[in-house]
C-alpha positions in Angstrom: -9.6 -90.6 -44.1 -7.1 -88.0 -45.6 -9.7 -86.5 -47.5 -12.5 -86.4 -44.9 -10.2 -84.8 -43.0 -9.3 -81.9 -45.1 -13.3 -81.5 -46.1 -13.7 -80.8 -42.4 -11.0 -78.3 -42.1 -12.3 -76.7 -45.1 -15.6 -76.8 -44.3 -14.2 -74.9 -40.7 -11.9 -72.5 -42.3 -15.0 -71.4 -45.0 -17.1 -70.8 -42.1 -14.9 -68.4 -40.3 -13.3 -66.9 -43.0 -13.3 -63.0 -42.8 -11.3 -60.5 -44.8 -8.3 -60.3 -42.5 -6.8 -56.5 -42.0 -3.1 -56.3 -43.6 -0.8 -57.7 -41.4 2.7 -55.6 -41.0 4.3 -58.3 -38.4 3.7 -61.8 -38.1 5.2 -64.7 -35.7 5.7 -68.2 -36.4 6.9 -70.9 -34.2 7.3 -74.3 -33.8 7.4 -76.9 -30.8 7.6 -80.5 -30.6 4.6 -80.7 -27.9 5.4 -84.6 -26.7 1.6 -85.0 -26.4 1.5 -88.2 -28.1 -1.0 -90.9 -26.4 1.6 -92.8 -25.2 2.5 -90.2 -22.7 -0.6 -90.6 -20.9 -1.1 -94.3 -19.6 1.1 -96.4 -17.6 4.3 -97.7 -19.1 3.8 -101.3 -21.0 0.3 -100.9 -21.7 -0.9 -102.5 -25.0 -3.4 -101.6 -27.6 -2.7 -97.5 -27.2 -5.8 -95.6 -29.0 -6.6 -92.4 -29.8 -8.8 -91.9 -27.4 -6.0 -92.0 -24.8 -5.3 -88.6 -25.8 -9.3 -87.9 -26.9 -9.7 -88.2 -23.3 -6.7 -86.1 -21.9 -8.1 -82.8 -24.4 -11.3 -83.1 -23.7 -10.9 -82.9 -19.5 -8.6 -79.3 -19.8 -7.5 -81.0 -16.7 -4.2 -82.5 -18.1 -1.0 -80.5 -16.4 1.8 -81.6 -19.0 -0.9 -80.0 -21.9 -1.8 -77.0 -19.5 1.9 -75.9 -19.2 2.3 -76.4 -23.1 -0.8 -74.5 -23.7 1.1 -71.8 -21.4 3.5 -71.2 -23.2 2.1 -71.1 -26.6 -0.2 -67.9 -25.1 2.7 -66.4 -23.7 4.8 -66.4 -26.8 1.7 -65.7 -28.8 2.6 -66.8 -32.4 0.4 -66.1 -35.3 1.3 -69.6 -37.0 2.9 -72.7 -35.4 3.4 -75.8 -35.7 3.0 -78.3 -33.3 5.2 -81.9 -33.8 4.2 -85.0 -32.0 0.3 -84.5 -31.7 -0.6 -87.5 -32.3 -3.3 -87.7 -35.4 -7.5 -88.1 -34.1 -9.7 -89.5 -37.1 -11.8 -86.7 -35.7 -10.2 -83.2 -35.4 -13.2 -81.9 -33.7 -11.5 -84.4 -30.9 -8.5 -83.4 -31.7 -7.4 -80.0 -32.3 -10.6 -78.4 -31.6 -10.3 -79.8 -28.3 -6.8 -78.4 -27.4 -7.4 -75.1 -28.5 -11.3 -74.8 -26.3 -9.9 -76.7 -23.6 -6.4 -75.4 -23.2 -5.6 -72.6 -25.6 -8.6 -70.1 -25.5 -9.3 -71.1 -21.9 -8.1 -67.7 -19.3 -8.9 -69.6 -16.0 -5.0 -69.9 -15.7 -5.0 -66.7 -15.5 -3.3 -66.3 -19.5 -5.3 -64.3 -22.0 -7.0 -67.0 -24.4 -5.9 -67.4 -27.6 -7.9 -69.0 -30.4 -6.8 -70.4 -33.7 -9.8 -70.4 -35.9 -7.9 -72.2 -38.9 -5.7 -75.6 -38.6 -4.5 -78.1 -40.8 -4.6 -81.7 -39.9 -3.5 -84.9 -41.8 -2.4 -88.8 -41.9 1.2 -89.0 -41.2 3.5 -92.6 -42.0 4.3 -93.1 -38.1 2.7 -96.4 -36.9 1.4 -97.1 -40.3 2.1 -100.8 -40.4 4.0 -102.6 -43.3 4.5 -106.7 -44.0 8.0 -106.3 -43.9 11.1 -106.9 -41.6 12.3 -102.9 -42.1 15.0 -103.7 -39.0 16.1 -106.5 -40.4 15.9 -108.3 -37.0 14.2 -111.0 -38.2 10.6 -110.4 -37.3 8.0 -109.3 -39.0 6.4 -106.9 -36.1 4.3 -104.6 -38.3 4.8 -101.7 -36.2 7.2 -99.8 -34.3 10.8 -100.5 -36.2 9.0 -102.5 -38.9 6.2 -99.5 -39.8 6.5 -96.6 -42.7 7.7 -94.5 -39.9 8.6 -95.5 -36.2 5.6 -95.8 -34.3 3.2 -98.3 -32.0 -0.1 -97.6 -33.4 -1.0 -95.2 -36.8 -1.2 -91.0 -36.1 1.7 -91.3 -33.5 4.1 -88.4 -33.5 1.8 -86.9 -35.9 1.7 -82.6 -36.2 -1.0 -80.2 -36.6 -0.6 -76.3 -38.3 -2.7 -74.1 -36.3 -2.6 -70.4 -37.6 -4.9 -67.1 -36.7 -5.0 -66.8 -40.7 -6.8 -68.6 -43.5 -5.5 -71.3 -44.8 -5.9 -72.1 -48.5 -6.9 -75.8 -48.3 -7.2 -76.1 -51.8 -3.4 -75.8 -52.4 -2.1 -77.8 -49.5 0.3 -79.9 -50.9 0.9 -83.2 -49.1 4.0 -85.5 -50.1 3.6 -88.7 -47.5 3.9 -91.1 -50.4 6.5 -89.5 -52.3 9.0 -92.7 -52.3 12.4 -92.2 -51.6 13.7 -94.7 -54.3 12.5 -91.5 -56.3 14.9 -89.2 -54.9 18.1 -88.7 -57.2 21.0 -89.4 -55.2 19.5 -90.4 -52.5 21.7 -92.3 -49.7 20.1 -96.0 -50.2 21.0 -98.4 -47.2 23.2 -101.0 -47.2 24.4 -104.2 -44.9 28.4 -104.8 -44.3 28.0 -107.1 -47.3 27.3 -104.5 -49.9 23.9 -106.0 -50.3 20.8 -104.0 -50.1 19.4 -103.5 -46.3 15.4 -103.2 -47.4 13.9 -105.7 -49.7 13.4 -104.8 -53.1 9.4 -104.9 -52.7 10.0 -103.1 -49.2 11.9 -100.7 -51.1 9.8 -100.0 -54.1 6.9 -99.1 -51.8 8.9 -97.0 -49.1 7.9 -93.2 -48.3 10.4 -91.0 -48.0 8.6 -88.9 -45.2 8.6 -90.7 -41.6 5.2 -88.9 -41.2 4.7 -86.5 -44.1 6.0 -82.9 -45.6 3.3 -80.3 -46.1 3.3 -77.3 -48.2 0.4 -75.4 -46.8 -0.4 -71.9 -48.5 -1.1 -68.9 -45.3 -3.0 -65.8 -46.7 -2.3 -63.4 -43.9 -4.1 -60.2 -45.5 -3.1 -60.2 -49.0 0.2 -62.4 -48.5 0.6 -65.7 -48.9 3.2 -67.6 -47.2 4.1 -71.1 -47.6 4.3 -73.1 -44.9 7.0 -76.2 -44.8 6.1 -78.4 -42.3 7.4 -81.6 -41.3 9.7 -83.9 -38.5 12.2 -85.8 -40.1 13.2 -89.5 -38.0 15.5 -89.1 -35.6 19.1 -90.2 -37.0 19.9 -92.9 -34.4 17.8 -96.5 -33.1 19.7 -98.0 -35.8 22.7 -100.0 -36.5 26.3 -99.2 -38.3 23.9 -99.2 -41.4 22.7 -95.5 -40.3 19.4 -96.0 -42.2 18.0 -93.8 -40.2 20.9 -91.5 -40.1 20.7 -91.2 -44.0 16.5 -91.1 -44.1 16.8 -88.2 -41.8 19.7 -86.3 -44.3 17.3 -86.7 -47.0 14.1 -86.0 -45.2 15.9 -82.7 -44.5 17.2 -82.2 -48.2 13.5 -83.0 -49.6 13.3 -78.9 -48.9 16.4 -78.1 -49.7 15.4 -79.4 -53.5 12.1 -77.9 -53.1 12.9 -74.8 -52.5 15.1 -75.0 -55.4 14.0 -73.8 -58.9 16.7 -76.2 -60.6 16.6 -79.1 -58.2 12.6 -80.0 -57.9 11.7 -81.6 -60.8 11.7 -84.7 -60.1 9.6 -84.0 -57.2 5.7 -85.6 -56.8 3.2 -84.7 -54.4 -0.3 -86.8 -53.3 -2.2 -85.5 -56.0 -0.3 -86.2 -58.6 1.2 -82.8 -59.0 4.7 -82.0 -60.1 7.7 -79.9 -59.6 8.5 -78.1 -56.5 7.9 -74.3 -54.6 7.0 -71.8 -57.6 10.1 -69.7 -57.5 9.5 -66.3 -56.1 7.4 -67.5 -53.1 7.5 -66.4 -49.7 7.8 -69.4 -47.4 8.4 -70.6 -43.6 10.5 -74.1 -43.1 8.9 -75.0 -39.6 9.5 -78.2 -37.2 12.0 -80.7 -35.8 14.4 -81.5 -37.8 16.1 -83.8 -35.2 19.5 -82.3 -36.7 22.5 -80.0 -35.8 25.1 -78.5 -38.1 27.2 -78.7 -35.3 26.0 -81.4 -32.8 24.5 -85.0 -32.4 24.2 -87.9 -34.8 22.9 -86.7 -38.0 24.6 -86.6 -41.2 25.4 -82.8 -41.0 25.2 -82.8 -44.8 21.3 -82.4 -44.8 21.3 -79.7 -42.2 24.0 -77.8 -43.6 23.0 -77.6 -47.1 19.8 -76.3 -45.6 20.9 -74.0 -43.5 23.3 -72.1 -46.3 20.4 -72.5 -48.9 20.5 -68.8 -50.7 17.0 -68.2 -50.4 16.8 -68.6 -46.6 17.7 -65.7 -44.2 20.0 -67.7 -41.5 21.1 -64.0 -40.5 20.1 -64.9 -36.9 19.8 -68.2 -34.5 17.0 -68.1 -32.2 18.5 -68.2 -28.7 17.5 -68.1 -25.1 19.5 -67.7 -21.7 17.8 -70.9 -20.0 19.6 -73.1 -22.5 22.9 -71.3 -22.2 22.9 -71.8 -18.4 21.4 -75.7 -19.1 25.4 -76.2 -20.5 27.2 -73.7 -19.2 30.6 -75.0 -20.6 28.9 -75.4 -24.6 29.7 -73.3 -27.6 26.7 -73.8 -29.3 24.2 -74.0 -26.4 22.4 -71.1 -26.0 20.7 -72.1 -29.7 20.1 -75.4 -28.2 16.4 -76.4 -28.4 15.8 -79.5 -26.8 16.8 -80.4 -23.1 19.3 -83.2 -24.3 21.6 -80.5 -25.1 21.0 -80.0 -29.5 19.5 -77.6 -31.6 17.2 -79.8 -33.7 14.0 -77.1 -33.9 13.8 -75.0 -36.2 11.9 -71.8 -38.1 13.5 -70.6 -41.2 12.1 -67.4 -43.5 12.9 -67.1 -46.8 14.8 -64.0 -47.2 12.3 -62.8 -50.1 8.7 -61.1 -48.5 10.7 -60.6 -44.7 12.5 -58.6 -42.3 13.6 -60.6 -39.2 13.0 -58.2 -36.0 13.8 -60.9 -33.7 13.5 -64.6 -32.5 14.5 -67.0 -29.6 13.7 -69.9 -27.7 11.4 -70.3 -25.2 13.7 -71.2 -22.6 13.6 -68.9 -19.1 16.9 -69.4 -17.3 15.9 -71.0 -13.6 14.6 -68.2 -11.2 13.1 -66.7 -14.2 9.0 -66.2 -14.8 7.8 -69.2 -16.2 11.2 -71.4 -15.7 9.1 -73.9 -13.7 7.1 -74.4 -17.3 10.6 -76.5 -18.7 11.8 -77.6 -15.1 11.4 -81.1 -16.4 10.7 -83.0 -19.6 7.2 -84.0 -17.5 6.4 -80.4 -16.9 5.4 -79.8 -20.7 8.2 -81.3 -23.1 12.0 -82.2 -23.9 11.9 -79.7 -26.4 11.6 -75.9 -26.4 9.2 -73.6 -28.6 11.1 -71.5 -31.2 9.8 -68.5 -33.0 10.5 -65.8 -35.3 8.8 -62.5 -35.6 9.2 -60.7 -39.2 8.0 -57.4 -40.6 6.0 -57.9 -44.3 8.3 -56.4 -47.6 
């Protein structure tokens, strides 16, 4: 499936390719979308498909995916990344769909915007497992009891979409990277001492709760490394904190990466090893579900992110319409989600870039466009957040 999948995408991206000017500015941006399936049939209903959401893209008729679709053409970014798009066998059902039907449509009265490159991949959400991950003492296959919480496979999945070429050939993909393979990493355990997944269970479980991606951007004669991925949510647990701790080293899976002395031990899909080749220009893009400052997580993760050397943290993206969301918070005008946390996130590398500016797209009410993020039903409970750099 995986690799059908990138044959397609590179099959698209050959056909359109053209020798792109030089770019002197580029955006990127990232925005947990909430478009999975799910969203779009009545509550309780069993057996969710794909083509729930086939069927939502291909009418251009749906208002939750119009709004989104809005506000992706009015911040215009060159690269994003979208988080919970939930993964189509087919992306010509998929992501061609949402970018004909919603993106590079104008009848809304927004100049079109087209993505001719994507990438587009299997993700561990919903993929079901014979073992009792919750310890609740079912074996339910999915939701709790999956590789990463879902109802059915490809929920909460994510799609790249850039106006560049993508260089499918050196995607790297690192969904089965196992976690037991991490050095140091913070293995659950019951109140008993005793180990909370089953040795088996343990021996086959994927680090990623849907996947990482490094995915190589040639804008001009640059290539920029994107990091893509959406770490579990740090809470629907117990006092075990498994998720808690998956989502600390979820988050630290780039930290090493991006680390010339801290990636060897790292494997992707392919069978290749070691992590970023130093002196690389790179993006980390997506929800990271974690605060240094806020919320559940393990701020460990975060933290040793966020003060990484060879990321520019110079700036947080802000907006007004998340300062006035919590008027009496510190942090809340970096917020980035309406439950009050900054969990989004797009982080340069301070080598190859000059930050000009960022923010979240988050209008402050009476604004143009506030009515877009009124309510989590008008497009999502998270906010888009970009970055625009100049080229070294």
């Amino acid at each position: 499936m995986k690799t059908i999948s990138m044959l397609i995408a590179l099959l698209y991206s050959a056909m359109l390719y053209a020798q792109s000017d030089q770019p002197t500015e580029l955006t990127f941006a990232t925005f947990n979308v909430s478009m999975e399936a799910e969203n779009y049939v009545p509550r309780g209903t069993k057996g969710i498909s794909e083509q729930v959401l086939v069927k939502e893209l291909s009418s251009g008729k749906n208002s939750q995916i119009h709004n989104i679709a809005k506000i992706i053409k009015s911040v215009r970014p060159d690269v994003i990344l979208l988080n919970e798009f939930d993964y189509i066998k087919d992306p010509e059902s998929g992501v061609r769909k949402f970018i004909s039907a919603y993106l590079a449509d104008s009848s809304d009265g927004y100049k079109p915007l087209n993505y001719p490159y994507y990438y587009y991949s299997t993700v561990n959400t919903g993929q079901p497992t014979p073992y009792d991950l919750d310890n609740n003492g079912k074996f339910e296959q999915f939701g709790s009891d999956a590789w990463g919480f879902g109802a059915y496979p490809g929920q909460y999945g994510m799609v790249l979409l850039s106006r560049y070429p993508i260089d499918i050939s050196k995607v790297r993909t690192f969904q089965n990277f196992k976690w037991k393979d991490m050095p140091g990493g913070l293995k659950t355990t019951k109140t008993d001492g005793t180990d909370w997944y089953a040795q088996d269970a343990w021996n086959k479980f994927p680090l990623s709760s849907k996947s990482h991606w490094d995915i190589p951007v040639k804008a001009g004669n640059k290539t920029v490394h994107i990091l893509a991925s959406h770490p579990t949510p740090p809470t629907f647990d117990g006092p075990e904190d498994r998720n808690g701790k998956r989502n600390h080293d979820e988050i630290r899976f780039w930290r090493d990466y991006i680390s010339d002395h801290l990636s060897s031990y790292i494997y992707d899909d392919r069978g290749g090893k070691g992590g970023l080749t130093p002196n690389s220009s790179f993006v980390i893009l997506g929800d990271q579900n974690a605060s240094p400052d806020e919320g559940d997580a393990i701020s460990g993760g975060i933290k040793s992110l966020l003060s990484h050397p060879k990321i520019n943290t110079d700036f947080t993206p802000a907006s007004k319409g998340g300062a006035t969301h919590s008027p009496n918070n510190t942090f809340a005008k970096n917020h980035t989600a309406m439950w009050r946390m900054r969990a989004d996130y797009v982080l340069p590398s301070r080598l190859g870039f000059k930050v000009i500016d960022s923010g979240v797209f988050w209008p402050e009410k009476g604004e143009p466009l506030a009515e877009l993020v009124e309510k989590r039903e008008s497009s999502s409970d998270h906010r888009l957040v970009w970055v625009r750099v100049g080229l070294d």
